[in-house]
C-alpha positions as CSV (number, residue, x, y, z in Angstrom):
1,X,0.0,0.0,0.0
2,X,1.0,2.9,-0.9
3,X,0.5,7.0,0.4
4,X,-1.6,7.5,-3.0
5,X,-4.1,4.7,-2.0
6,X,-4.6,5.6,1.3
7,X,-5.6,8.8,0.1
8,X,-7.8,7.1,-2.3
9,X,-9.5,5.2,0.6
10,X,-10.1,8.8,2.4
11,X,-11.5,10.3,-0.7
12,X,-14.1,7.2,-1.6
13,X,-15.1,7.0,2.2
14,X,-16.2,11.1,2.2
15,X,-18.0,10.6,-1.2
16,X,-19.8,7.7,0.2
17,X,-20.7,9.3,3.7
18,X,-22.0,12.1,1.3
19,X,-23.8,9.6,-1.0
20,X,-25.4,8.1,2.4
21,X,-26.2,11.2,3.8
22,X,-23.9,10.5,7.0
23,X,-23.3,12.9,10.1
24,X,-22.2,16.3,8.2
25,X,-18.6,16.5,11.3
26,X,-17.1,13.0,10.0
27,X,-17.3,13.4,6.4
28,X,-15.6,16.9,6.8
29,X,-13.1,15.1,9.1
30,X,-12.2,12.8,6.2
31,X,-12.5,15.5,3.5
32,X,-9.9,17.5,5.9
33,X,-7.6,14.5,5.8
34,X,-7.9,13.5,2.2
35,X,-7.3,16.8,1.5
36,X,-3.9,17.1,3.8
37,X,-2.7,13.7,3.3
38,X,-2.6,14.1,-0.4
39,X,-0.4,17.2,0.5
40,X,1.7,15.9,2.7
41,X,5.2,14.4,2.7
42,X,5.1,12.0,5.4
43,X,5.5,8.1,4.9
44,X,1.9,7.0,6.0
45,X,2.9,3.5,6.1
46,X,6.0,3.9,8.5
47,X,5.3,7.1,10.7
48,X,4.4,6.5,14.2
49,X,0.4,7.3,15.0
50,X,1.4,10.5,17.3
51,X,2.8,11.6,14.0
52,X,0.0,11.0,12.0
53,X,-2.1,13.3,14.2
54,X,0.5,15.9,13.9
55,X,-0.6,16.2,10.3
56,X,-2.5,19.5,9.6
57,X,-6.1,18.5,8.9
58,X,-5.7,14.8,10.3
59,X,-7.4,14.7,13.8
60,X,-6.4,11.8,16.1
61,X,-9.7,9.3,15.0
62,X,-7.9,10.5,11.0
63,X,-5.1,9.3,12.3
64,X,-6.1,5.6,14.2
65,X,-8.0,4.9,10.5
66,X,-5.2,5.6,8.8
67,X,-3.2,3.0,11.0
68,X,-6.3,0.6,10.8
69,X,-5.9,0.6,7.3
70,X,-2.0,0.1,7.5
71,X,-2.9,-2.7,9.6
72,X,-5.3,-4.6,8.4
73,X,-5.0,-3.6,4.9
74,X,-8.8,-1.9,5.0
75,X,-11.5,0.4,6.5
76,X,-14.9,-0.4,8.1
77,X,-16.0,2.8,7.8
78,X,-15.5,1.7,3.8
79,X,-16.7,-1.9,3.9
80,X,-19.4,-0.8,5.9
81,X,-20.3,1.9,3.2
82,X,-19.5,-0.5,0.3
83,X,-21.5,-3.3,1.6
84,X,-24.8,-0.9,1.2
85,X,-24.0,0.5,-1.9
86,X,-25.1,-0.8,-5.5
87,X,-21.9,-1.5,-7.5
88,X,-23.2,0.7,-10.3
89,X,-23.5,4.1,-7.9
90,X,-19.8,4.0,-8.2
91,X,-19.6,4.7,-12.1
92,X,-21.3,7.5,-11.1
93,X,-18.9,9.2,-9.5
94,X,-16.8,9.5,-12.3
95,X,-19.0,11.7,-14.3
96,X,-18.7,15.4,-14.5
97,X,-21.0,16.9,-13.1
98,X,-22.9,15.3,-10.3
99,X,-21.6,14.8,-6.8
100,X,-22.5,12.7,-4.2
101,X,-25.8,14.5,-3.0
102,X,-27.2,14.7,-6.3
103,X,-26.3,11.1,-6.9
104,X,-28.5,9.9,-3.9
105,X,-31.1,12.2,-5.3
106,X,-31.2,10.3,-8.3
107,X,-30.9,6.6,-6.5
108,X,-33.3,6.9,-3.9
109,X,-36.3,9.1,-6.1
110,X,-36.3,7.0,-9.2
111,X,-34.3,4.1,-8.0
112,X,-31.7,4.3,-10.2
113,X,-28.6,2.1,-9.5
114,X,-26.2,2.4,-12.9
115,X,-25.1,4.6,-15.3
116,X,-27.4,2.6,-18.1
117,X,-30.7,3.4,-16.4
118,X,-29.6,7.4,-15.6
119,X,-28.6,7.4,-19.5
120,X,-32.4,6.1,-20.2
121,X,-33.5,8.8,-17.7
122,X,-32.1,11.6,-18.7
123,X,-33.3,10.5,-22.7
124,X,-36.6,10.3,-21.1
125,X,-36.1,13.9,-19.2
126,X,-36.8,12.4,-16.2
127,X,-33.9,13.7,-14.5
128,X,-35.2,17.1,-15.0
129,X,-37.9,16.7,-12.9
130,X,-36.2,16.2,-10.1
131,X,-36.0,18.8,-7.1
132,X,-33.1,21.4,-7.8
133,X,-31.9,19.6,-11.2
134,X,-33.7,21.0,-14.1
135,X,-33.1,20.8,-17.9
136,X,-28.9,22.4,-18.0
137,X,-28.4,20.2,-15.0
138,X,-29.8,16.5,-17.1
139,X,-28.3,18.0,-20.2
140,X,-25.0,18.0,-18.3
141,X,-25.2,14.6,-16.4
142,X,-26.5,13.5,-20.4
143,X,-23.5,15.1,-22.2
144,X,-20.5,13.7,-19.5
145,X,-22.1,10.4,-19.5
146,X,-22.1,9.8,-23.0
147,X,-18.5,11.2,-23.2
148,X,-17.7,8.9,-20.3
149,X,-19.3,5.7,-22.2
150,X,-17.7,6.0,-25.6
151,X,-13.8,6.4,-24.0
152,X,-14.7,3.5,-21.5
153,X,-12.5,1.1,-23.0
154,X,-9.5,3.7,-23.7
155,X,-6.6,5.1,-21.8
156,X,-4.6,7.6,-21.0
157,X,-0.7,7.2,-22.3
158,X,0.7,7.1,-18.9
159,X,-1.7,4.9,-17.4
160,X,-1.9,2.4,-20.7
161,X,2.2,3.1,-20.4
162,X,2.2,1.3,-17.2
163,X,-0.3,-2.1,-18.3
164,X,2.0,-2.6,-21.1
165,X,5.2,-2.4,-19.3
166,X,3.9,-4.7,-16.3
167,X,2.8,-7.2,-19.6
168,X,6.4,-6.9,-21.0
169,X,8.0,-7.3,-18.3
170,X,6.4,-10.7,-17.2
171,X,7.4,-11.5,-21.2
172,X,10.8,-10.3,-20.8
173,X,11.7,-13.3,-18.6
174,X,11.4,-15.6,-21.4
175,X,11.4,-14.0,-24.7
176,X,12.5,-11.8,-27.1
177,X,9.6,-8.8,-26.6
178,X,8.8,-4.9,-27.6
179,X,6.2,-3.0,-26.5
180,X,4.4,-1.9,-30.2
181,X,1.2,-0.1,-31.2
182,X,-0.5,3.3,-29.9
183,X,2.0,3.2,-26.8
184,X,4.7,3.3,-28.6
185,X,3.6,5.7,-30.5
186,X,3.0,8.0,-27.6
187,X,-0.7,8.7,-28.6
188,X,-2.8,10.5,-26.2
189,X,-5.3,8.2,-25.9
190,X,-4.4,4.0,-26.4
191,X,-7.1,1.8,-27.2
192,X,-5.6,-0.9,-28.1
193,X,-2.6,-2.4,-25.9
194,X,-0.2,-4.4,-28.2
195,X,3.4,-5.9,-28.0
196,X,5.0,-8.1,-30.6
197,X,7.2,-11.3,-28.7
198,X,9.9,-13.2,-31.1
199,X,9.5,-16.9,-30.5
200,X,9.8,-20.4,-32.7
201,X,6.7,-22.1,-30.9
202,X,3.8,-19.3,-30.7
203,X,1.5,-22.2,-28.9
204,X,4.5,-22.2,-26.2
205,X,3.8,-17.9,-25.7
206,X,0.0,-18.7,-25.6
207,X,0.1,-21.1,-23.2
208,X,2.4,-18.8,-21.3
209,X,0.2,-16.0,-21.4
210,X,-3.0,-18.1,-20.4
211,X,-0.8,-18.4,-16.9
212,X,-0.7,-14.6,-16.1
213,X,-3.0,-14.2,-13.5
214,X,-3.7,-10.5,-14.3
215,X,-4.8,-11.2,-17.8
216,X,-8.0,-12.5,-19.0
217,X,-8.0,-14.5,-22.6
218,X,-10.5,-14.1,-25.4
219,X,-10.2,-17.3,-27.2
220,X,-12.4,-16.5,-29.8
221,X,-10.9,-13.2,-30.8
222,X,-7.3,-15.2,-30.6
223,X,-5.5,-17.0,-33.2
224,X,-2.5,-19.1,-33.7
225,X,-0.1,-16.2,-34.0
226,X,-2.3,-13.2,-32.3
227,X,-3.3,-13.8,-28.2
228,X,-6.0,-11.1,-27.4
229,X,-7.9,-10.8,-24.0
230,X,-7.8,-8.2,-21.5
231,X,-6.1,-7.2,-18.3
232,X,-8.7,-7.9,-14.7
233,X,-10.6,-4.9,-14.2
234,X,-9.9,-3.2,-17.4
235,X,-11.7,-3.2,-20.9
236,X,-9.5,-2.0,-23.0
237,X,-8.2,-4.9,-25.2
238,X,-4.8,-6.3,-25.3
239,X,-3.1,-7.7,-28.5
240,X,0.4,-9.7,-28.4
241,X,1.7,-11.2,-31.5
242,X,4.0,-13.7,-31.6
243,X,6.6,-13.7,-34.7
244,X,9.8,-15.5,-35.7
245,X,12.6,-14.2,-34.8
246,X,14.0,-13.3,-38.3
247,X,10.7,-11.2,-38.7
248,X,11.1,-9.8,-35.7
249,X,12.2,-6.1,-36.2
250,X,10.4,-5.8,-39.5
251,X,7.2,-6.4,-37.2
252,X,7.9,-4.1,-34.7
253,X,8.8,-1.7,-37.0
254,X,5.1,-2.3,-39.3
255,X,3.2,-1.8,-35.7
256,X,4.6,0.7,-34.6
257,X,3.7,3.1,-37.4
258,X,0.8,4.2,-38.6
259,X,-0.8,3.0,-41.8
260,X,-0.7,6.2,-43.5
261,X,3.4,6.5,-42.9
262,X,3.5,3.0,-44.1
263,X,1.8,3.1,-47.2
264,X,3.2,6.5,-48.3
265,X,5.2,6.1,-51.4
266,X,9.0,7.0,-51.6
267,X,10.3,6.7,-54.9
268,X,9.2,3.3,-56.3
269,X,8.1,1.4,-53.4
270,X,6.9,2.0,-49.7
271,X,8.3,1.6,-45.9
272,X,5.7,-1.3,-45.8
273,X,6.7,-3.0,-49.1
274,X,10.9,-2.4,-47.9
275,X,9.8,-4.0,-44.4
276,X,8.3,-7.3,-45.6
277,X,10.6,-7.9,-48.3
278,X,13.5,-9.1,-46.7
279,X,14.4,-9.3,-42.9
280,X,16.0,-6.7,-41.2
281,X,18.4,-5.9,-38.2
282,X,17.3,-2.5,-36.9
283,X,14.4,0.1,-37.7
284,X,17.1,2.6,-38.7
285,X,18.4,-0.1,-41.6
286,X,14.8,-0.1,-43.0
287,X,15.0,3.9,-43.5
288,X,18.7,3.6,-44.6
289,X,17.5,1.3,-47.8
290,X,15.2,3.7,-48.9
291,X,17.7,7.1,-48.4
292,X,15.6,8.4,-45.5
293,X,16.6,9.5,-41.7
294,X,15.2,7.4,-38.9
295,X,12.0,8.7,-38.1
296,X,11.0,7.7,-34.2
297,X,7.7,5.9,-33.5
298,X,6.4,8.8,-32.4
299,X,6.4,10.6,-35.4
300,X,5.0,8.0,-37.8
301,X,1.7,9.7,-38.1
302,X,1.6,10.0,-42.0
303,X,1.0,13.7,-41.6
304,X,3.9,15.9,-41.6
305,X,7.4,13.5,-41.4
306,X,8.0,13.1,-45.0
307,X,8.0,16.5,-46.1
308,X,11.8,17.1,-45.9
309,X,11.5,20.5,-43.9
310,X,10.3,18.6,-41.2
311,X,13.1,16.1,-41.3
312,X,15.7,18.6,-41.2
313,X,14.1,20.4,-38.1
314,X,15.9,20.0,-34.7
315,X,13.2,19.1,-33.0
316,X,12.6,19.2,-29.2
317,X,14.2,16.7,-26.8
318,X,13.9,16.1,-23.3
319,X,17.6,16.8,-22.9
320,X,17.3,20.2,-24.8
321,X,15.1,21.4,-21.6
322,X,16.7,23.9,-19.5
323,X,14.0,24.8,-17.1
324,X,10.3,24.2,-16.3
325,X,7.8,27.0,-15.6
326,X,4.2,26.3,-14.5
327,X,4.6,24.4,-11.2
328,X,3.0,24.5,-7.9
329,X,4.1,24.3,-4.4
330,X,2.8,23.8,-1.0
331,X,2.4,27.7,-1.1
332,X,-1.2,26.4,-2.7
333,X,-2.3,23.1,-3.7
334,X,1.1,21.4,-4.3
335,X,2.8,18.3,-2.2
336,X,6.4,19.8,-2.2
337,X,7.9,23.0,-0.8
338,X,8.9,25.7,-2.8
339,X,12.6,24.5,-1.7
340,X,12.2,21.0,-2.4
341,X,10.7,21.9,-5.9
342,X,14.0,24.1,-6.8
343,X,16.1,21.6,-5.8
344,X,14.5,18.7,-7.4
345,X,14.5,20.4,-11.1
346,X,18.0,21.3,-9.8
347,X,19.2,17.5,-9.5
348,X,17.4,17.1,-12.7
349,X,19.7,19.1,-14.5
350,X,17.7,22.0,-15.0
351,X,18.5,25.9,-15.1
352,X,15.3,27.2,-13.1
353,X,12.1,27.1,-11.7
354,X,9.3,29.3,-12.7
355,X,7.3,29.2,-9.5
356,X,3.2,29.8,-10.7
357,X,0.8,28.3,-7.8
358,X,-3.0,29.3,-8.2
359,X,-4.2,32.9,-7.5
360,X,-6.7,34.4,-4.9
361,X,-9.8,33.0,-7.3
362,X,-8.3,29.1,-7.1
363,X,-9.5,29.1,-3.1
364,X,-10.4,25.5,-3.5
365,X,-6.9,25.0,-4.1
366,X,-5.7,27.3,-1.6
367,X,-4.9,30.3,-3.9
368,X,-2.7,33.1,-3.1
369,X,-4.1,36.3,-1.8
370,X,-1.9,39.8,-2.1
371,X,0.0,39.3,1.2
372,X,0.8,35.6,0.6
373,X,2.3,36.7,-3.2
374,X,4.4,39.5,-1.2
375,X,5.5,36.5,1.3
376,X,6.1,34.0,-1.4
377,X,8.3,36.9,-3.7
378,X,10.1,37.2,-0.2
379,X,11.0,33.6,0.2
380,X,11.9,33.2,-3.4
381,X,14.2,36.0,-2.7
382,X,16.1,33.9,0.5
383,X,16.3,31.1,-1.6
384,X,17.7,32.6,-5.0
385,X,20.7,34.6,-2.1
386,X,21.2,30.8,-1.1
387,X,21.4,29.3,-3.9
388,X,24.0,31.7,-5.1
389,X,26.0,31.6,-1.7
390,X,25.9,27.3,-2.1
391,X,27.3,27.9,-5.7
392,X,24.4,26.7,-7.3
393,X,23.8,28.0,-10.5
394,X,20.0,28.0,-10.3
395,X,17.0,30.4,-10.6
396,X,13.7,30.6,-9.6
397,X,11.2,32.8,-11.2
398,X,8.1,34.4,-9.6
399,X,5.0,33.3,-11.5
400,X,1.3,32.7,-10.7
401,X,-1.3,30.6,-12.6
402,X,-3.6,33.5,-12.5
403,X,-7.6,32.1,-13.3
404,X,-9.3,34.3,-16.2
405,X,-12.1,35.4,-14.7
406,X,-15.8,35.5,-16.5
407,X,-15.0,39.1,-18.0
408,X,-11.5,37.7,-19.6
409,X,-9.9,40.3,-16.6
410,X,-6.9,38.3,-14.2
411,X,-7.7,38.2,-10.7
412,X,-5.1,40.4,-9.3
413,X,-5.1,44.4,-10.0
414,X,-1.8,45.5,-11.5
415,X,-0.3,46.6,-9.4
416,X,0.5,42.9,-8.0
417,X,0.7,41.5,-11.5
418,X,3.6,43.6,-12.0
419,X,5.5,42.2,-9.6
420,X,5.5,38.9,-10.7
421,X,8.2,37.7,-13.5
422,X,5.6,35.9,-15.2
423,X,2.0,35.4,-15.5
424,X,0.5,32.1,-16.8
425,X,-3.5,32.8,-17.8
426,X,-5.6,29.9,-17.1
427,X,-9.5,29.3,-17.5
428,X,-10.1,27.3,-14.2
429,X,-14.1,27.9,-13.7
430,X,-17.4,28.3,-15.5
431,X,-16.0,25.7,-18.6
432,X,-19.8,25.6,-20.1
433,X,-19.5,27.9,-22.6
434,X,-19.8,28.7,-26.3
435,X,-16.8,29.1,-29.1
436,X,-17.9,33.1,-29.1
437,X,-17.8,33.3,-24.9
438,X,-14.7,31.0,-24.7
439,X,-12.8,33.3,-27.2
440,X,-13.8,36.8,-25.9
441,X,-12.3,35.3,-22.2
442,X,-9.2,33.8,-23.5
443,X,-8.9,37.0,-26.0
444,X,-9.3,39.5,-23.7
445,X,-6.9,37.5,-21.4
446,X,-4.1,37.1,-24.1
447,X,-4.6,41.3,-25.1
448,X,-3.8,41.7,-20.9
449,X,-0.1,43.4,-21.2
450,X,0.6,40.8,-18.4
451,X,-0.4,38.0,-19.8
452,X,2.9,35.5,-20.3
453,X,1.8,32.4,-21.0
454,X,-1.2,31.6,-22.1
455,X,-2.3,28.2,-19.9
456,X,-3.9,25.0,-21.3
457,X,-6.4,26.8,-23.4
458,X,-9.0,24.3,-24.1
459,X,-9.0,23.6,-20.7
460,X,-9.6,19.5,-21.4
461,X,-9.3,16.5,-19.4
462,X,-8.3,13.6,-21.4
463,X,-11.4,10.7,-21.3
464,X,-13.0,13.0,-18.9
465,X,-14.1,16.5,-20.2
466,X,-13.8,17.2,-23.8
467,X,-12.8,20.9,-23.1
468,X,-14.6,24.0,-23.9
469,X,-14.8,24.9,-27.5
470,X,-12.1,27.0,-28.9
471,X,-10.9,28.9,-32.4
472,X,-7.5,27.8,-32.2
473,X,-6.2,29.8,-35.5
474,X,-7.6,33.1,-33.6
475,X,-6.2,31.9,-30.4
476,X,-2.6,31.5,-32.2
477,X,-3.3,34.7,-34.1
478,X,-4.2,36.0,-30.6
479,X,-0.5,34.7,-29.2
480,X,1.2,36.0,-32.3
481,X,-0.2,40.0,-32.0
482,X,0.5,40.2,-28.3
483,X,3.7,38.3,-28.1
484,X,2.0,35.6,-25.7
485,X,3.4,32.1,-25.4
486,X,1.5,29.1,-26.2
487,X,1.4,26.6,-23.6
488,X,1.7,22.8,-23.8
489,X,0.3,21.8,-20.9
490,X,2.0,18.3,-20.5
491,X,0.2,16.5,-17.8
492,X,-0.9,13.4,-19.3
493,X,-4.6,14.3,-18.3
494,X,-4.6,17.3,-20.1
495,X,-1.6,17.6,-23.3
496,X,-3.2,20.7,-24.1
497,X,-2.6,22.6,-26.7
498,X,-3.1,19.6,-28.8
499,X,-0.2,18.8,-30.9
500,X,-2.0,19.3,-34.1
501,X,-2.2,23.1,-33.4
502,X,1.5,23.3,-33.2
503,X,2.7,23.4,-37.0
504,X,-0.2,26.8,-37.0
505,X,1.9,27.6,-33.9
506,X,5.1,28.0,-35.5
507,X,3.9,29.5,-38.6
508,X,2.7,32.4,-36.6
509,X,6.3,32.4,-34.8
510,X,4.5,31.7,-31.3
511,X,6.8,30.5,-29.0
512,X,5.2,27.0,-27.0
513,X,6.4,25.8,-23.4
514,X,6.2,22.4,-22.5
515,X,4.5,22.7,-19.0
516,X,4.5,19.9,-16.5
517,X,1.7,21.8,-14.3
518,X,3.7,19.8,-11.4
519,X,2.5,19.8,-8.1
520,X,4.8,17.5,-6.9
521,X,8.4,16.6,-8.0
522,X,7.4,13.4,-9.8
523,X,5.4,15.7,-11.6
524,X,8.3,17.1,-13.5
525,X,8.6,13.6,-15.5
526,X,5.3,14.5,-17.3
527,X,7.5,16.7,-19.8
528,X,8.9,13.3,-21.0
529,X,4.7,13.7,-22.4
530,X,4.6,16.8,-23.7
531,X,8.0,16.4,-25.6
532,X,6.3,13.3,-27.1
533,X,3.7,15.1,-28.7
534,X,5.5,18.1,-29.4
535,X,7.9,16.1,-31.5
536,X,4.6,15.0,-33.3
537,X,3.6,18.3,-34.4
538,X,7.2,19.4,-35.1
539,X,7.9,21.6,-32.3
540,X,12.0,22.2,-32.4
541,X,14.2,23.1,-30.0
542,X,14.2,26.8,-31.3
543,X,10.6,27.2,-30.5
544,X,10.3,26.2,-27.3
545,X,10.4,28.8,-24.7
546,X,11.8,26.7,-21.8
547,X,14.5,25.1,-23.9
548,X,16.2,28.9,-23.4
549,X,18.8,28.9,-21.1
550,X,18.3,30.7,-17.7
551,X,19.9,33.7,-18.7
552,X,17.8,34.1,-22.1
553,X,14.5,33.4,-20.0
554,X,15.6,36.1,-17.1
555,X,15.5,38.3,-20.8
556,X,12.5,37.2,-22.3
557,X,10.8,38.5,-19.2
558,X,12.8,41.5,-18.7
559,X,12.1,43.0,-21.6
560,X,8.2,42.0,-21.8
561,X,8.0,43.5,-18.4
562,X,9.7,46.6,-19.7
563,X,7.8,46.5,-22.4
């Protein structure tokens, strides 16, 4: 058990005390400590109960559950809940939308236990009806759920990432194996989970894979040659293919491309034709025999890699990252001190740290009012004199995430924005809107003379909210006239801008950042994301604003203040 699941265990048990209507002091008592222990740094598993209750937010009954759990591997409190809740309630949860109170609304006035029967009731505008819901509110449930039901059997990258590596691994032991398909690919969203295995006896892999107790078999999807089930608990489908071993690279190479990039002729023939001709010892040797330069999975889209601009960019790597801007700290909703973030990107190699925790409107995530900014500018001053004292030649930056407000105005005056050395704009509330209201916020934000960065624009959360809808071309143009920069937000829930924007991007000459949005220092590792799909849409190293060196960035932001 880990700190992360504990959490999750605090977080289910408020949303079911809520769902059951329980006493209104205990489920703030675990909101409080889901909330804290999310936050904090402590090792829940090893630390000594005293410390527990030492926790801000964690009261001493927070603390003895968290040590029951610990223990025993469990909660009553959760059993308890579970035990009188209909399995389906919990799909609920997960769409946008409707909390826990609204949820029991809809169970115990129509009797509604699963997502399929509150589909069928809000087609039947039944949900409308219902005390304090109304027509917006079903549309809304309506909307989410069907968005929710269509990417049920898909993934994120980092969380289809892990399935495949924990299958490749087991494979590893005994064979030859690569993970192919959408994964390595680095799409955004997976649907399909395939790796290709090199063996002489494919009944030998099958039989092999039948033993893996985390994986259930179709039989009747599989075939001699192709083993395709699913992992427990999940529905996204699972594909291995089992080849000889002198096919071996051509077949990792065919699925790990797209069919477009395959089929697309060069000269007299195509990548496909070259790779089943004749057996090959690397990827690279299958590019070499047609006069090409290796093209990485990740760019095997069929859309822009062939043109021979694009293959004579420098495009962006992780190691041509010299800082990371857009990250938060304890100061508001993050898990690490401002300190331990600085020196973190600092043992990462990187330059600086552009500090930007949420603003005075973000109070659900503990947002900074004026005399917290002044305090935060005071302690990024200490640390910047340290640093330089220790001989460490590292920066941070003071930035805010400030939320766009309905009007398109930031939520400080000024006279504090001017005090910061940069100023990401974000749309954080009321996301129901139309193109026209989206663009005259996001505008009007861009036009602010304070505006750095503009921050993940669409404002999407991958296989959860589809984002609000956006003019990208006049969002670019937008960027262009005022000189804003073009984030890429590259949290694998959000990769937003999406990649395909980026080419329009750097027509326009607008600078993009790849921004990990980290609120902890694991976080900075999402950039190995946003690189990904920046290398899709041709991003180069030229272009991107926090491949500058610390000294070009302390510039940039110089000069856009003076200006």
């Amino acid at each position: 058990m880990t700190n992360e699941e504990i959490v999750e265990i605090f977080e289910l048990t408020t949303k079911l005390l809520e769902l059951h209507g329980e006493n209104e002091f205990k489920i703030r008592n675990y909101q409080n400590a889901a909330f804290n222990l999310d936050k904090t740094n402590v090792d829940l598993l090893t630390a000594p109960i005293e410390e527990l209750s030492m926790i801000p937010g964690v009261v001493k009954s927070m603390a003895a559950k968290i040590d029951e759990i610990r223990t025993t591997g469990s909660l009553k409190d959760l059993n308890d809940l579970l035990a009188n809740t209909p399995e389906g309630i919990l799909d609920m949860f997960r769409i946008k939308g409707i909390g826990p109170k609204k949820i029991r609304t809809i169970w115990k006035e129509l009797g509604i236990t699963d997502t399929q029967q509150l589909l069928l009731a809000c087609e039947n505008g039944d949900i409308a009806k219902l005390k304090g819901f109304g027509e917006k509110t079903q549309e809304t449930i309506h909307t989410n759920l069907l968005f929710l039901q269509s990417n049920s059997s898909k993934l994120r990258m980092d969380a289809a990432l892990v399935l495949a590596e924990v299958l490749f691994d087991a494979l590893e032991k005994k064979y030859k194996v690569e993970i192919t398909g959408e994964v390595r690919r680095k799409l955004e969203i997976v649907e399909l989970i395939q790796l290709v295995v090199s063996a002489e006896k494919p009944a030998e892999v099958q039989s092999f894979l039948n033993t893996l107790e985390f994986l259930t078999p179709d039989e009747k999807a599989s075939t001699p040659f192709i083993w395709r089930g699913r992992f427990l608990d999940r529905t996204i489908p699972v594909e291995v293919r089992i080849v000889k071993p002198q096919q071996f690279v051509n077949q990792v190479f065919v699925h790990s491309s797209d069919e477009k990039h395959l089929i697309q002729p060069v000269g007299t023939t195509t990548l496909l034709k070259t790779a089943l001709l004749e057996p090959h010892d690397s990827e690279e040797a299958i590019y070499t025999k047609l006069g090409m330069p290796y093209l990485s999975p990740e760019l095997r889209n069929g859309e822009l890699e062939f043109d021979p601009a694009f293959q004579s960019k420098n495009l962006i790597t992780w190691d041509a990252l010299k800082g990371t801007v857009h990250n938060h700290s304890t100061w508001s909703d993050g898990k690490h001190t401002l300190e331990q973030m600085a020196r973190a990107a600092a043992e990462l190699g990187l330059q600086y740290l552009g500090i930007a925790d949420h603003s005075k409107s973000a109070t659900y995530a503990n947002g900074l009012n004026e005399e917290r900014v002044y305090q935060q500018h005071q302690q990024v001053d200490d640390l910047n004199a340290q640093f330089q004292k220790e001989g460490l030649n590292f920066t941070i930056f003071k930035g805010i995430e400030s939320d766009i407000l309905g009007d398109g105005s930031l939520d400080y005056s000024s006279e504090v924005l001017k005090t910061f050395d940069f100023v990401v704009a974000s749309v954080h509330s009321n996301l129901k809107m139309t193109e026209e209201r989206a663009m005259q916020r996001l505008i009007t934000a861009i036009e602010n003379p304070y505006t750095t960065i503009i921050g993940h624009p669409t404002g999407r959360l991958l296989l959860s909210r589809p984002g609000y809808p956006v003019d990208h071309k006049k969002l670019i143009d937008a960027c262009a006239a005022n000189g804003v920069i073009l984030e890429l937000n590259a949290s694998p829930y959000r990769l937003d801008v999406d990649w395909r924007w980026i080419p329009y991007a750097l027509e326009k000459g607008v600078l993009v950042s790849i921004n990990p949005d980290a609120h902890h220092i694991d976080g900075y590792m999402d950039m190995h994301y946003g690189v990904a799909v920046a290398r899709k849409g041709g991003l180069t190293q030229e272009m991107t604003f926090n491949a500058l060196g610390k000294e070009e960035v302390q510039t940039y932001f110089t000069k856009r203040k003076i200006g």
